[in-house]
Each structure stands twice: as structure tokens, then as C-alpha cells.
N, C-alpha and C positions, 0 to 999 in steps of 0.2 A: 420758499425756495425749493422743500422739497414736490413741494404738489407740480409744481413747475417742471420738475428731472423727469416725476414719476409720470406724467401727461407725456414725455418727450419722448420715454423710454419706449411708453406704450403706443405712442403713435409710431414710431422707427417698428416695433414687433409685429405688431399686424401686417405690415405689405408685406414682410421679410416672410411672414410665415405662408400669408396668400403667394407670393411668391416659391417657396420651395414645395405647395401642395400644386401649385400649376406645372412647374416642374416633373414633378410624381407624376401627374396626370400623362404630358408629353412622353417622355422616358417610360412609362407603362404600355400608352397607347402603341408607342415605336415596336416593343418587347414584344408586346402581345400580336401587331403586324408581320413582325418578322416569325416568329415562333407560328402564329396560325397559315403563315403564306409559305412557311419553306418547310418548319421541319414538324407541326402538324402533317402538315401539305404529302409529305413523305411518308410519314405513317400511314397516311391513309392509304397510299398506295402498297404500301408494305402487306393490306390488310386485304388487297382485292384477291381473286383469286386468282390462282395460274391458269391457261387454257388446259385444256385435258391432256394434248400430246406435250403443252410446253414449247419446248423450244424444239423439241426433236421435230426431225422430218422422215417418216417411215414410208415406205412405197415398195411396190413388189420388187424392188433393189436387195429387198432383205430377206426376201423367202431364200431358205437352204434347204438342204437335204441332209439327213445324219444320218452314218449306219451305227447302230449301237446293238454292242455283243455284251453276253453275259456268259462268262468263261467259266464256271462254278464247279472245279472237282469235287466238291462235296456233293456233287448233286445224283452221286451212284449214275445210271442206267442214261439218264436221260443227257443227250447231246448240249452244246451251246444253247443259244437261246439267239435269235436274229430278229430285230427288230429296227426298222426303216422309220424313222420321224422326218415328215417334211411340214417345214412350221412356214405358216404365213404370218407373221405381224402386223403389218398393215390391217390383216382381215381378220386381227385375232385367233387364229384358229391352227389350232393342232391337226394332222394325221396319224397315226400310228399303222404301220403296217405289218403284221406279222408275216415273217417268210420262214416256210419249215425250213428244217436244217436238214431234210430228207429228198429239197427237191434237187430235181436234175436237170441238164441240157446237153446236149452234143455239141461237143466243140470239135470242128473241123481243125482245128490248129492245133490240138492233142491228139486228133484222131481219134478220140473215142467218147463214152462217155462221162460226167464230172457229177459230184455228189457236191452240194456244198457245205455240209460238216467234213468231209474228208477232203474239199478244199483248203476251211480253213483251216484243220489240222495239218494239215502237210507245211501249207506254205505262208498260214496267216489271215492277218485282217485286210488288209491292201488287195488279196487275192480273191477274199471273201464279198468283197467290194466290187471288183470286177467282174466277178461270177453274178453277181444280182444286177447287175447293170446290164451285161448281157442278158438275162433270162426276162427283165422285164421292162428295160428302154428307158430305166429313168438313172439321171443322172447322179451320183453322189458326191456329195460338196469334200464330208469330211466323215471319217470313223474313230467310233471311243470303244474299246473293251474295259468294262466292267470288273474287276475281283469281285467276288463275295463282298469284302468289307464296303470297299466304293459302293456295290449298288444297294447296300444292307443301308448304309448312311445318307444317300441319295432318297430313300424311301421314308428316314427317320425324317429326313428336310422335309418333306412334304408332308408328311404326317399320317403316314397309313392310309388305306381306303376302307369303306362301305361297299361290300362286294356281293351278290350271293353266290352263293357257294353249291356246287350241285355233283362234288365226288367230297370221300369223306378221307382226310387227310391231317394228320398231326392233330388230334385233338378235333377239329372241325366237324358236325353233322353235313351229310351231302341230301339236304333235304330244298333247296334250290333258295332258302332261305339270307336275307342280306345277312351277314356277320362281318363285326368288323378284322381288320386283318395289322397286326402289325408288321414295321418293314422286315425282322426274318420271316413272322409269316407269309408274306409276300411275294418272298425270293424263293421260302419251300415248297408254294404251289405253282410258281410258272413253270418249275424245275420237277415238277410230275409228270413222272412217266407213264403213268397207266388211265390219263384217258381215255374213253373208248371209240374218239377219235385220232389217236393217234397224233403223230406229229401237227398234223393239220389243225386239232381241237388247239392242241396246248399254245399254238405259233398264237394262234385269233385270241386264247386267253393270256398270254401274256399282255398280249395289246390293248385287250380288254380293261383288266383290274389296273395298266398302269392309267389308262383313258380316266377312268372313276375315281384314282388317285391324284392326280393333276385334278382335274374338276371342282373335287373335295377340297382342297389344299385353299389355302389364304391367299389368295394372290398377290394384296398386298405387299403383304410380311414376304412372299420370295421375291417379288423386285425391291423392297427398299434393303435385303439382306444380301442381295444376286450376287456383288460380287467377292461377299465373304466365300457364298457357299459353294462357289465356283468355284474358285483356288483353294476350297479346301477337299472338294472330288477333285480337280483334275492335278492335285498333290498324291493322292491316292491311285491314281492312274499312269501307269507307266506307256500302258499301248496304243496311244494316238496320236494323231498327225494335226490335230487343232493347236496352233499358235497361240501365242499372244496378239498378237495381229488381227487373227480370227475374230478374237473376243472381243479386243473393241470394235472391230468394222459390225459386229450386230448386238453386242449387249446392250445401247439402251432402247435398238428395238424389241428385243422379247422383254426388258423391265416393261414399257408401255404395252405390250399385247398382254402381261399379268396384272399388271395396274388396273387395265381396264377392259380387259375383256371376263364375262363370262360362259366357263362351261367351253374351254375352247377345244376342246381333245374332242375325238371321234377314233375308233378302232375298224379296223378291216383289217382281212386277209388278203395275199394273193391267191386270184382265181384259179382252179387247174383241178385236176383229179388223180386219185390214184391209184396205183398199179403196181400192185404187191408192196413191197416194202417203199418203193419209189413214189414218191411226190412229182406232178410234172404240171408246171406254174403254165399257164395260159399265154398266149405272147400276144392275145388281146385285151389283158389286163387293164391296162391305161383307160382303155375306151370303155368300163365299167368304173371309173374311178370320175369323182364328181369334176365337171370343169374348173372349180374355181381352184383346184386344189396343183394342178397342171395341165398349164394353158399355155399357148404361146403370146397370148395377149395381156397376160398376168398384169 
């Protein structure tokens, strides 16, 4: 009787168990189709890469113009400091333009003639702005003045430059040799007065070592940081007319023109000559400035 139960037992256990391994089978196969068809399936995608711009859409919509001043009473002898950035994103690429603070123009609407450091001392940056627009036909979007601290910090963002150096200043040999330059040193040579070019040297070297400064810099690290470091200069900055508004209608196209460009800075001067202590800016300037840089077909 019992070999009888024990044959019964055993023949009832085998289908049961073929049965609940066919099971397993079915319920795995399922598990494994759904996990490799949906959320495999999404990983993978998770894993492709972004396109380069992403999703942004950059076009000469985003080229601007910035007047940016460097206001530095500590700097003894030597005036503001004026410098013109007009940035293409799309094309990557920086301008820097130095304009003395020495040059001049006759304004028929004052009657006489205007200095533009003693523009901007009288009546400001807004003034400062208008005086360079006048002398040289290019439009200005928006202006920043600079404190000491703001562009000292501005300069620690980027990370100093590689510069050579060809007067001897603060420590520095002027043997025309590269040295590296931290951001006060930075600030205490565009803010040198005894070039022996004169305002005209120091305008093209401001524009210069910040050109090699940007170049140098991670570009990376400033666009995935950009809008830390922004709000934490233009907290620093009390004298500018750049909104909030501003900032996003172009911040993530200069994040993509530092992401992915290289070396995009270039420095120049404005053209002109001088005559005694007076600078007098070219008012064919433009037409020596490269086309891509302002075109009307941008």
C-alpha cells in the first residue's frame, strides 16, 4: 500500500514541478522582454550622446556688443580702462577692442570738443557709450563698469593668463618674455601708466592679456559654472544696465560658444593717430575690422 501512495505521490510531483519550471520559463522570458524592450531600451538611449549645440539654437540673433569699463582709483595716474567686446556665438568667437580713454571727436551738439575719460567722468557710462558709438559707428547693446574687486574676481574665474611681458612692473622682468600673471597682476598692468605708447599701447594691451586670458581659461568649467559666476560679478557690480532678461535671452549661447569653441578671443585697437596728448580714433575703423565680425549679413 505504501509503494502504491509513494508511485502516486511521485507521479502527481513531476508534472507539478515541470509545470512551475515552464512557468519560470514563461514569467522570465516576459520579464526579460519587457526589461530589454523598454527600460534596457532607455538606457541605451540615456547613454547616446547629446548633439554638440543640444538643443539650443544659436544664429547671429545672439551676437551683442558690451562696453566694459574698468573704474580702478587705485590705479594712481592712469585713467579708466575702455574696452569694447563684441561676441559672436554662433561663430565662437570673441573681439576685444581697446579704445583710449584719450581719444576725441567733435560734437557739433556741444559745440566743441569731447575727451572720453572726461566724458565719462562728468557724466558716466551711458555717456561713455554714446561717445564711442559716435566716434566709431558701432552700435552698443549694453555697458558693465568694473570695481577693482569685480574685475580682480572676474580674472581669478578665468584663471590668470600666460602673457609676455615687455615693461618691468610690480615684480615682472620687461624682457618681452611669457610670465604668468595672476588676476591682481592683471589688473596692475592694464592699469600702467608709463607705456611708451602711451594710452594707445595700454588700450591694445588691456585687450591683449585679457584675449590670452579667455583663450587660456577652461572653457568647459566657465559654461557648466556660467551662471554661478555671473550673479556672482554682476552682485559685485553696481553700474550696469544688463538685466535679468539680458542674461537669459544669451546665456546659453556664450555657455555653447565656451563649451565648444576654441581660442575664440582676438584683440585690436581702434585705428587713429595721435596729436599731442589727444588720441583721434579713425571713422574708417570698421572698414579695417574683419567682416565676420560686423556685417550686415551676420
Amino acid at each position: 500500500m505504501s509503494e502504491k501512495k509513494k508511485k502516486k505521490t511521485g507521479s502527481i510531483a513531476i508534472p507539478f514541478l515541470v509545470t512551475i519550471f515552464i512557468g519560470m520559463i514563461l514569467v522570465g522570458g516576459a520579464a526579460f522582454f519587457i526589461y530589454h524592450t523598454f527600460i534596457a531600451h532607455d538606457k541605451d538611449k540615456l547613454k547616446e550622446p547629446q548633439p554638440r549645440n543640444g538643443s539650443i539654437s544659436v544664429s547671429a540673433d545672439d551676437n551683442h556688443t558690451l562696453l566694459m569699463i574698468l573704474d580702478d582709483p587705485e590705479a594712481g595716474k592712469a585713467s579708466s580702462t575702455f574696452l569694447l567686446m563684441r561676441s559672436l556665438p554662433y561663430k565662437k568667437k570673441l573681439l576685444l577692442i581697446g579704445i583710449p580713454s584719450n581719444s576725441i571727436y567733435y560734437s557739433a551738439e556741444e559745440g566743441g570738443q569731447l575727451v572720453l575719460k572726461d566724458t565719462y567722468e562728468r557724466n558716466g557710462a551711458a555717456a561713455a557709450e554714446e561717445f564711442i558709438e559716435n566716434v566709431i559707428g558701432v552700435k552698443i547693446d549694453k555697458y558693465m563698469v568694473f570695481t577693482p574687486e569685480a574685475f580682480t574676481r572676474t580674472c581669478e574665474i578665468f584663471g590668470g593668463a600666460n602673457f609676455p611681458i615687455d615693461v618691468e612692473f610690480n615684480g615682472f622682468t620687461g624682457d618681452g618674455s611669457v610670465q604668468t600673471l595672476g588676476a591682481e597682476d592683471i589688473r596692475k598692468y592694464i592699469t600702467y601708466n608709463k607705456f611708451s605708447g602711451g594710452e594707445s599701447e595700454r588700450s591694445f594691451k588691456a585687450a591683449s592679456v585679457i584675449s590670452y586670458m579667455i583663450n587660456g581659461s577652461d572653457g568647459d568649467r566657465i559654461a557648466t559654472s556660467f551662471d554661478r559666476y555671473f550673479a556672482e560679478i554682476i552682485n559685485m557690480t553696481t553700474l550696469t544696465d544688463i538685466t535679468a532678461s539680458d542674461y537669459e535671452k544669451y546665456k546659453s549661447a556664450i555657455k555653447y560658444m565656451f563649451n565648444y569653441g576654441t581660442s575664440i578671443s582676438i584683440a585690436m585697437i581702434v585705428d587713429g593717430e595721435t596729436a599731442g596728448s589727444d588720441f583721434i580714433p579713425s571713422s574708417d575703423f570698421l572698414r579695417n575690422v574683419p567682416k565676420e565680425y560686423f556685417s550686415d549679413d551676420e
